[in-house]
C-alpha positions as CSV (number, residue, x, y, z in Angstrom):
1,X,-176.6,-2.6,-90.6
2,X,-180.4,-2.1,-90.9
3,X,-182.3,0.9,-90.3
4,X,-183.8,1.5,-86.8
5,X,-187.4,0.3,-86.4
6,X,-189.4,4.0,-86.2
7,X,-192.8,3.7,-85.1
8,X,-196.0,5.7,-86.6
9,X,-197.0,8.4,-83.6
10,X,-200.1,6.7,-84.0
11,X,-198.5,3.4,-82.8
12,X,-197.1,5.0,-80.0
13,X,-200.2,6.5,-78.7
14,X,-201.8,3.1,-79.2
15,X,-199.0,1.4,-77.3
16,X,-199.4,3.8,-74.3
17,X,-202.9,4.2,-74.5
18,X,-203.2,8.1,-74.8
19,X,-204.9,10.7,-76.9
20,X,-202.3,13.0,-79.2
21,X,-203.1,15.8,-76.7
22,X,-202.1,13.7,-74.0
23,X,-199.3,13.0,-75.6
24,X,-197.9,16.7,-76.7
25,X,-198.8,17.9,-73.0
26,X,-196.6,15.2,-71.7
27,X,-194.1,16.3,-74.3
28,X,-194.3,19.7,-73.2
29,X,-192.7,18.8,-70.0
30,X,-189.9,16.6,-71.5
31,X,-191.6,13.5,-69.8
32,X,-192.5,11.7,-73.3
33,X,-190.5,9.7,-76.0
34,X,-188.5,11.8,-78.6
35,X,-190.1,12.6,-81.7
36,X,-188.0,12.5,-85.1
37,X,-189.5,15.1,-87.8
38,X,-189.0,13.4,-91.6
39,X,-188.3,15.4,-93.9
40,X,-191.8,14.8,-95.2
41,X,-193.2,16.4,-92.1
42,X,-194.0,13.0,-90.7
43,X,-193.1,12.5,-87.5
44,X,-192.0,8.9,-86.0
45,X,-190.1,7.5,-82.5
46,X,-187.1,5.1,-82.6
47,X,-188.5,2.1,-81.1
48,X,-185.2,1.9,-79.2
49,X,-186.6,5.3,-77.7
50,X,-189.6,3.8,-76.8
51,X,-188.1,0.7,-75.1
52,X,-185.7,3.3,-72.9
53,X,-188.5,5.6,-72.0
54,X,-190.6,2.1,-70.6
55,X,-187.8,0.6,-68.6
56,X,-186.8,4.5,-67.2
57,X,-190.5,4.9,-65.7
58,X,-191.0,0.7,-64.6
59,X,-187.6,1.6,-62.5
60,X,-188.9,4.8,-61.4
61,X,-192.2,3.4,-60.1
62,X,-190.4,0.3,-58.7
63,X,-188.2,2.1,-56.6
């Protein structure tokens, strides 16, 4: 089975268009993707995460 595709936070940011601070703000209230800390100290999102968290708020906003 291959590894999960993890993004760069970097790529993430760049997907949703928003600053890091936006980002950890958004965080703060639980409302962003789930970051995975490597044991480097690098920090990456499943892309599986990512893919949830756009189809959760496109059916929110639909609705």
């Amino acid at each position: 089975m291959p590894a999960p595709k993890m993004l760069k936070l970097s790529e993430v940011l760049e997907e949703l268009g928003m600053s890091r601070a936006a980002y950890y703000r958004m965080r703060a209230r639980g409302h962003a993707p789930r970051l995975i800390k490597l044991p480097n100290g690098q920090v990456r999102v499943r892309r599986a995460d990512l893919d949830a968290w756009w189809k959760q708020h496109e059916q929110q906003h639909a609705a």
